[in-house]
C-alpha positions as CSV (number, residue, x, y, z in Angstrom):
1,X,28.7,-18.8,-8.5
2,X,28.4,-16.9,-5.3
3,X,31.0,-17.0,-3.3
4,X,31.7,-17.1,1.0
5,X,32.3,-14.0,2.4
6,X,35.3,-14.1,5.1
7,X,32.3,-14.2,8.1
8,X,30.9,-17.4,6.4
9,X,33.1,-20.0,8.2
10,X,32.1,-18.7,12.0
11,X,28.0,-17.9,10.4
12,X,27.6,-21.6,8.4
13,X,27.2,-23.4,11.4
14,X,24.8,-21.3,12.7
15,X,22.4,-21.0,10.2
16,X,19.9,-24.1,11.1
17,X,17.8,-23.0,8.3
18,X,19.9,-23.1,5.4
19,X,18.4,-20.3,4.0
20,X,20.9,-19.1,1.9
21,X,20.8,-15.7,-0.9
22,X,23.0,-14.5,-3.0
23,X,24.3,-10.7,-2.3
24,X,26.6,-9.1,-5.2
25,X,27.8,-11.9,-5.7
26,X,28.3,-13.5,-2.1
27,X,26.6,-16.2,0.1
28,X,24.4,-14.2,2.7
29,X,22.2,-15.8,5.4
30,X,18.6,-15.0,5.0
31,X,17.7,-15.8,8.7
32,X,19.6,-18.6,11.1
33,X,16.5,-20.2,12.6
34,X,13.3,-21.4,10.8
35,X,11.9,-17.8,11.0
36,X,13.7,-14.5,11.7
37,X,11.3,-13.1,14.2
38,X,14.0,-13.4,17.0
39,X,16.5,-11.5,14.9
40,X,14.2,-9.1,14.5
41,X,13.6,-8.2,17.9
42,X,17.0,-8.5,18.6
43,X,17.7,-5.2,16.2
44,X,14.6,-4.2,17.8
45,X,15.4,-4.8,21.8
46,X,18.9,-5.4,22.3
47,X,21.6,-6.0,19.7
48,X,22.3,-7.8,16.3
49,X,25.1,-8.8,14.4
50,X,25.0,-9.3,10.6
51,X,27.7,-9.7,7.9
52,X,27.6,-6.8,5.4
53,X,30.4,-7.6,3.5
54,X,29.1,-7.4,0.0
55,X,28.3,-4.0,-0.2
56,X,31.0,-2.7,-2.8
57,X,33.4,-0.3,-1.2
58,X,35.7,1.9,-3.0
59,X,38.7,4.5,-1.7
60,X,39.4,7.5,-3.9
61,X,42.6,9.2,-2.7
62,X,45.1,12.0,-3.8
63,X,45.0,15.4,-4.0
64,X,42.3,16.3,-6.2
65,X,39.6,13.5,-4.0
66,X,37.6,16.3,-3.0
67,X,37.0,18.0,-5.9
68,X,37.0,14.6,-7.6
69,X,34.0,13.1,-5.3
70,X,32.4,16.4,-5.4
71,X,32.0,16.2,-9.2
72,X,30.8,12.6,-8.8
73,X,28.2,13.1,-6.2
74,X,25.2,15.5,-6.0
75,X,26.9,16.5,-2.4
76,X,29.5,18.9,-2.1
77,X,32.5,17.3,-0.4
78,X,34.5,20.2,0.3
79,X,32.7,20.5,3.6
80,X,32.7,17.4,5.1
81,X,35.3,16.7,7.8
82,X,37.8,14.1,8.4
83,X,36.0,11.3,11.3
84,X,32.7,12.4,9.2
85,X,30.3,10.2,6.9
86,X,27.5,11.5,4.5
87,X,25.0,9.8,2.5
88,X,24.6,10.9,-0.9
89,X,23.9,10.0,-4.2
90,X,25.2,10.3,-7.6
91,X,23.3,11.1,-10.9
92,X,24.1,11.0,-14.5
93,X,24.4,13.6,-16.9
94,X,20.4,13.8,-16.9
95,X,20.0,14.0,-13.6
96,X,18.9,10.3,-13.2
97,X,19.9,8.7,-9.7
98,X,22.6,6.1,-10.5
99,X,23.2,4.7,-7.0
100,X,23.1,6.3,-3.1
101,X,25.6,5.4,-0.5
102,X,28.1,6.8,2.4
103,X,31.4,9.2,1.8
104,X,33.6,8.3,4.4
105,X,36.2,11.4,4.9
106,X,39.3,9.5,6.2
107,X,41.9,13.0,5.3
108,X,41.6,15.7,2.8
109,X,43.1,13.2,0.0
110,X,41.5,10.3,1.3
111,X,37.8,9.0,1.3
112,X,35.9,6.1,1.6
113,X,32.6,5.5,-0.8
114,X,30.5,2.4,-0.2
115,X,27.6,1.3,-3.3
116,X,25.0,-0.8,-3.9
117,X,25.8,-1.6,-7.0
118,X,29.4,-1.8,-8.8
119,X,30.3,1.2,-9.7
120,X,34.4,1.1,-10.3
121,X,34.1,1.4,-14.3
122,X,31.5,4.5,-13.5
123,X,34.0,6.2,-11.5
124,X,36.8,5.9,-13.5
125,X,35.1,6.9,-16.6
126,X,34.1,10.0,-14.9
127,X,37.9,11.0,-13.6
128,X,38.6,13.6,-16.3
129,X,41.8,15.1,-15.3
130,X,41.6,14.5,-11.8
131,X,44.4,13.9,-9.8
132,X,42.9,10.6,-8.0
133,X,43.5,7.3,-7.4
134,X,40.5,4.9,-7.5
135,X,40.7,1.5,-5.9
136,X,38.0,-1.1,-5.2
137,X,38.5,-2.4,-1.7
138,X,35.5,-4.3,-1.3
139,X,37.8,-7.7,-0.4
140,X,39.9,-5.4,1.6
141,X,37.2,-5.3,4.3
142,X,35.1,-7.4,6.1
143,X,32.3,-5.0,8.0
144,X,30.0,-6.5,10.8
145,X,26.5,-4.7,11.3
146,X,26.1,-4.4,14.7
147,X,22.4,-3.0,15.3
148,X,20.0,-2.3,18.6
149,X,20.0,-0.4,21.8
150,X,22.3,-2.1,23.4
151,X,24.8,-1.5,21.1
152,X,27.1,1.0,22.1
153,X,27.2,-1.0,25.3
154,X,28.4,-4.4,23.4
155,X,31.3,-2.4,22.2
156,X,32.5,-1.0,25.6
157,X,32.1,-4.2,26.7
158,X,34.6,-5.9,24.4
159,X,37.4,-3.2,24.5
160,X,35.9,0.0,22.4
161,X,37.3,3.2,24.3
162,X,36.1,5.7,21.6
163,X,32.5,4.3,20.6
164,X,31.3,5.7,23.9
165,X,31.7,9.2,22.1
166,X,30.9,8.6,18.8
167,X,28.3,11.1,17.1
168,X,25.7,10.0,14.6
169,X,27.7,9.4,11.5
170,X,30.9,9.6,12.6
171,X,33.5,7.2,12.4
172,X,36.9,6.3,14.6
173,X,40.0,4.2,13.6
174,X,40.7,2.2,16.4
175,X,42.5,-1.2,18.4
176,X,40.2,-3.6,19.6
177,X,41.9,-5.9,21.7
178,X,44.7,-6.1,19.1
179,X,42.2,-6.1,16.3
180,X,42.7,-3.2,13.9
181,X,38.9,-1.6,13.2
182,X,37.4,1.3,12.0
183,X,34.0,2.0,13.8
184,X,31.4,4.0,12.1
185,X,28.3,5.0,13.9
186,X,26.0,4.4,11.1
187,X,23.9,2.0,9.9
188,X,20.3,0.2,7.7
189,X,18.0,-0.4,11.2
190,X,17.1,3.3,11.8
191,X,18.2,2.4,15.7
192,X,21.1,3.2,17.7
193,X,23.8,1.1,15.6
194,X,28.0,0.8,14.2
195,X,29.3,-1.3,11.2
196,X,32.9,-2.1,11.8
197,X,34.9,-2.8,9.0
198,X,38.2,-5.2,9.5
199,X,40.9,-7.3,8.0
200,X,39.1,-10.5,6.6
201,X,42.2,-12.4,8.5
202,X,41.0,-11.0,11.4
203,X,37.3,-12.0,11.0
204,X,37.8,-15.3,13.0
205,X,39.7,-13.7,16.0
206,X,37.3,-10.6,15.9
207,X,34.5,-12.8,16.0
208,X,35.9,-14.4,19.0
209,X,35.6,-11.5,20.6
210,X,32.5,-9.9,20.1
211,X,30.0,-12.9,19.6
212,X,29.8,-14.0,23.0
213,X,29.8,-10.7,24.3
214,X,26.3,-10.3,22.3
215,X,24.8,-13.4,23.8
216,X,25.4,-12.0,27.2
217,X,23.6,-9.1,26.6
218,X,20.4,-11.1,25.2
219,X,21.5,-10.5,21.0
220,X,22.3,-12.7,18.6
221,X,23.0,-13.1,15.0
222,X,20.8,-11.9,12.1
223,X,20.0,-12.6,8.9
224,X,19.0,-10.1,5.9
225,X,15.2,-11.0,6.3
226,X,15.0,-9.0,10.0
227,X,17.1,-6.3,8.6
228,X,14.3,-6.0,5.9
229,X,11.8,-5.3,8.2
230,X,14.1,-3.1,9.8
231,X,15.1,-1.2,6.7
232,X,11.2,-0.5,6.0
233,X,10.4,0.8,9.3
234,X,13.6,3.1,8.9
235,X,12.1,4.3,5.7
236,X,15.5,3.9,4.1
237,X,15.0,3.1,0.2
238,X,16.6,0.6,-2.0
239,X,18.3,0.6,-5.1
240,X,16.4,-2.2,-7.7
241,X,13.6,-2.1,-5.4
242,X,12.1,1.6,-4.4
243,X,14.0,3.2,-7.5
244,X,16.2,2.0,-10.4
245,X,19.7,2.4,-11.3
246,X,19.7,4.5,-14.3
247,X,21.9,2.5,-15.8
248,X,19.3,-0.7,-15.7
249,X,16.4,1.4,-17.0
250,X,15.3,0.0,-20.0
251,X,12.8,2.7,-20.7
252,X,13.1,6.4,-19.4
253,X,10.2,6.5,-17.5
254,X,11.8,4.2,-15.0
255,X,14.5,6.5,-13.8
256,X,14.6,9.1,-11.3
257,X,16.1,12.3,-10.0
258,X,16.9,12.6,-6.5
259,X,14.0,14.9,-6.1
260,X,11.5,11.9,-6.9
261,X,12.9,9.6,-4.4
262,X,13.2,11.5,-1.4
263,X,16.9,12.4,-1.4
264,X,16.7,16.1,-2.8
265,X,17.7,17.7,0.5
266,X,21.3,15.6,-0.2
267,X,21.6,17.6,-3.7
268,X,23.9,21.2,-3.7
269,X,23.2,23.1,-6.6
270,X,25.2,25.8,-6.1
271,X,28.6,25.2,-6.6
272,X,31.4,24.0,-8.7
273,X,30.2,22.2,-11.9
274,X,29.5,18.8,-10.8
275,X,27.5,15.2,-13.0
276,X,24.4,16.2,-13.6
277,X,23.6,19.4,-12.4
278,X,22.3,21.0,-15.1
279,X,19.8,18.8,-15.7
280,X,19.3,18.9,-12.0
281,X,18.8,22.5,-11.8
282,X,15.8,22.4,-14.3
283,X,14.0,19.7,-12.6
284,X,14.3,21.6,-9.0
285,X,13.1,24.6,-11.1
286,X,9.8,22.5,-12.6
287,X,9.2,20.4,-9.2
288,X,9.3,16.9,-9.7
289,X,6.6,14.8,-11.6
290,X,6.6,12.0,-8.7
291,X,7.5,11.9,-4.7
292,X,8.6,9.2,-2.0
293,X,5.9,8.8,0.7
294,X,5.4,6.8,3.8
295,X,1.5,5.0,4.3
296,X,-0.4,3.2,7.1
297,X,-2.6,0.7,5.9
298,X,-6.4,1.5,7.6
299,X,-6.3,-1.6,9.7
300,X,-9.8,-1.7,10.6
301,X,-10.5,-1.3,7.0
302,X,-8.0,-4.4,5.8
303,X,-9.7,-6.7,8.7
304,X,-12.9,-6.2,7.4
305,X,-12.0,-7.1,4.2
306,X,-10.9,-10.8,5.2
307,X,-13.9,-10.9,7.9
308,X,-16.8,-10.6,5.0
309,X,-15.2,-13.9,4.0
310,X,-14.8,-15.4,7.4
311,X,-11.0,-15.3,7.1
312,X,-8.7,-13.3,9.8
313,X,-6.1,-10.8,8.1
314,X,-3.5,-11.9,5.9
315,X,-0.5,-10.6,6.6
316,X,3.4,-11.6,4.8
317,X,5.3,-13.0,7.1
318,X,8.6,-11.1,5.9
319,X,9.2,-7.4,4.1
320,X,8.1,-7.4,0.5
321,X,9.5,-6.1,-2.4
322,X,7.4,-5.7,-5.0
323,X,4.8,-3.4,-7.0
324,X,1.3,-2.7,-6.0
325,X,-1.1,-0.6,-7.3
326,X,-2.1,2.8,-5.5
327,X,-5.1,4.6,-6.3
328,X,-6.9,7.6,-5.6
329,X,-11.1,7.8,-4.7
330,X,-11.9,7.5,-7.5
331,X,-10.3,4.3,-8.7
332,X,-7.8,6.6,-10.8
333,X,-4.2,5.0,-10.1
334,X,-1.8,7.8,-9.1
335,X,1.4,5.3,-8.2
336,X,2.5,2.4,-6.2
337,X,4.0,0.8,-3.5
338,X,7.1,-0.6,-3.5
339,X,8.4,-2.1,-0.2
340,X,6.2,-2.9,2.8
341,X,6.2,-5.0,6.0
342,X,3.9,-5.2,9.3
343,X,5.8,-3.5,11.9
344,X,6.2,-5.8,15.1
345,X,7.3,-2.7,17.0
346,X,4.5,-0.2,15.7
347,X,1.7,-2.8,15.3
348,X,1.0,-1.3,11.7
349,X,1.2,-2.0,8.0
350,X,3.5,0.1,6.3
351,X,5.0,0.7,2.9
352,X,7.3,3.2,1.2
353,X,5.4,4.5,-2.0
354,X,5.8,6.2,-5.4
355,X,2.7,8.4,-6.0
356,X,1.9,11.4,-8.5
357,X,3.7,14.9,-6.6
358,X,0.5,16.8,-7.3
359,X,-1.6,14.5,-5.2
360,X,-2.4,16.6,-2.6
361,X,-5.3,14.1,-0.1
362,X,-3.7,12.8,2.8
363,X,-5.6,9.3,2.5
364,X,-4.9,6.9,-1.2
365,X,-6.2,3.2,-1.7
366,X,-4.0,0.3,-1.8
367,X,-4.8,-2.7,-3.4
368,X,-5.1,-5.6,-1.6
369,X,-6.1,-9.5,-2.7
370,X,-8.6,-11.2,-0.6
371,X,-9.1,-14.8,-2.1
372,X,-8.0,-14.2,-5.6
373,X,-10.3,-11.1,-6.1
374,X,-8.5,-7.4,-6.0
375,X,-10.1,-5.0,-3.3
376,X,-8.2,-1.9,-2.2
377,X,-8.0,-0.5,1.4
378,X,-7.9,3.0,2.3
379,X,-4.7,4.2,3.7
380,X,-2.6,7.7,5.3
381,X,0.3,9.3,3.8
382,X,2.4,9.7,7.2
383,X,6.3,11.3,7.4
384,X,8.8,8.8,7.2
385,X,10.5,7.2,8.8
386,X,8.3,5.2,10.2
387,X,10.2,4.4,13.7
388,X,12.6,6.9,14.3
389,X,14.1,6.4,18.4
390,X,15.7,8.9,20.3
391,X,18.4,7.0,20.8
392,X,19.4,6.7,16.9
393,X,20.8,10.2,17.4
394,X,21.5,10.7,21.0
């Protein structure tokens, strides 16, 4: 039975849709009004506030935590600084991508790690000899999203006197009036954006503070269906949905190295023995037998398809996770995509795909179903991500 997370008493009344999901293993809002298209633009074109409490958070501390989270994670943690976060991810003796998430470096003995997927078993079965302690601290926090250009300005305006300053991926501890929070410029919107982890007792009084402070400035609360979008656009990938956990593969051929989803600029290979990296040597060494790619859908192309039938475009009204067929020229299928969207803000279709690493054309064919009967539209292989402001970084 899913359970509330501490946000759920101030969010409840605000969701007029009850639409309702379950996110390891807690109640999360799926948008607040009948559609999410507001929350969407409010990521988009001012500022949104979403609960991201479920995502599993771990702190490894001590005196061997570097070298501990070094061995772990395909990253070498020696060099990252304290007020620093990194995205990595970790691998399994094979080299097969177990999870990806964010090192937060707190002190040279103490680090925060945030998963997709529960991982406190994994860890521990890993700490050979280290001189760590490994806690899970995922009901320790609460953390609040809060996503868009405006907000860095939200934050000044309800009492932040460091967030002003704040580099991409770093991270402060701070007072907010009287609330204790640690602000971390990062975020699963591509935009300018923070997730502030507090106190679950302080959620109500925090929420007090910063809520109507987001209505003045035009935002409002979001649900996980506008960060979807979001998420796509940002070409940020998903564990269980543009790659599998090694450890739910049922079959080999479903896992991945890090090289085959586009995080093989995260992996160090030389240095101190670490999970994995033999395995991940010899698969940098042969190249990898699949890559992640961003594609635009030929729009001309898809309209055409619907207007031989005297229908207008079909589009889904929200991201979509699932597998579809990609093909080359000559009707030989050379991957899939896995997540896609229309972009409100790019007027495209896009999708993040899994396609053969020797395909070398810059155009593949996506199928598409036009009343019942399969048809496939040409599409581009473009950089990702897809939307990538200025103001992310600045």
């Amino acid at each position: 039975m899913a359970l509330p997370t501490p946000f759920h008493e101030v969010l409840a009344p605000l969701c007029e849709s009850y639409a309702w999901k379950e996110w390891a293993g807690y109640h999360a809002v799926k948008h607040f009004e009948h559609c999410h298209e507001r929350e969407y633009q409010a990521f988009r074109h001012s500022v949104g506030l979403i609960d991201l409490m479920p995502l599993y958070k771990y702190r490894v501390s001590g005196a061997d935590a570097r070298k501990f989270l070094s061995f772990v994670l395909v990253r070498d943690v020696h060099k990252v600084k304290p007020g620093r976060v990194v995205y990595t991810c970790w691998c399994d003796d094979n080299g097969h991508v177990m999870d990806d998430g964010t090192v937060m470096c707190v002190n040279d003995n103490e680090f925060y790690l945030t998963a997709a997927v529960p991982s406190y078993s994994w860890l521990h079965r890993t700490n050979i000899n280290f001189d760590v302690k490994i806690e899970d601290i995922t009901e320790d926090y609460a953390i609040l999203g809060v996503q868009g250009p405006f907000s860095r300005e939200l934050l000044t305006n309800i009492g932040s006197s460091k967030a002003q300053d704040l580099r991409f991926f770093g991270f402060i501890e701070e007072q907010i009036q009287g609330v204790k929070t640690i602000v971390s410029r990062t975020g699963y919107t591509g935009d300018l954006g923070y997730e502030l982890w507090v106190a679950p007792q302080d959620v109500k009084r925090f929420w007090d503070i910063i809520h109507p402070e987001t209505e003045l400035l035009g935002g409002r609360v979001c649900g996980l269906d506008a960060l979807d979008i979001t998420r796509v656009e940002a070409g940020f990938i998903m564990n269980g949905v543009d790659y599998i956990s090694a450890n739910e593969c049922i079959i080999d051929a479903r896992k991945s190295t890090p090289y085959e989803i586009g995080l093989g600029w995260s992996v160090r290979l030389d240095r101190d023995t670490f999970m994995g990296q033999d395995a991940l040597i010899a698969a940098n060494k042969k190249g990898p037998e699949w890559k992640t790619v961003g594609i635009e859908y030929d729009w001309e192309a898809y309209e055409k398809l619907f207007s031989k039938l005297g229908l207008p475009p079909e589009l889904s009204t929200s991201a979509w996770r699932s597998s579809i067929p990609i093909y080359d020229s000559n009707r030989y299928q050379i991957g899939y995509a896995t997540s896609g969207t229309w972009s409100p803000i790019l007027k495209k279709n896009i999708a993040i795909a899994t396609i053969q690493a020797d395909y070398k054309y810059s155009t593949v064919h996506v199928e598409a179903k036009v009343e019942h009967q399969r048809k496939t539209v040409p599409a581009k292989i473009v950089d990702m991500p897809f939307f990538n402001p200025e103001r992310k970084k600045a």
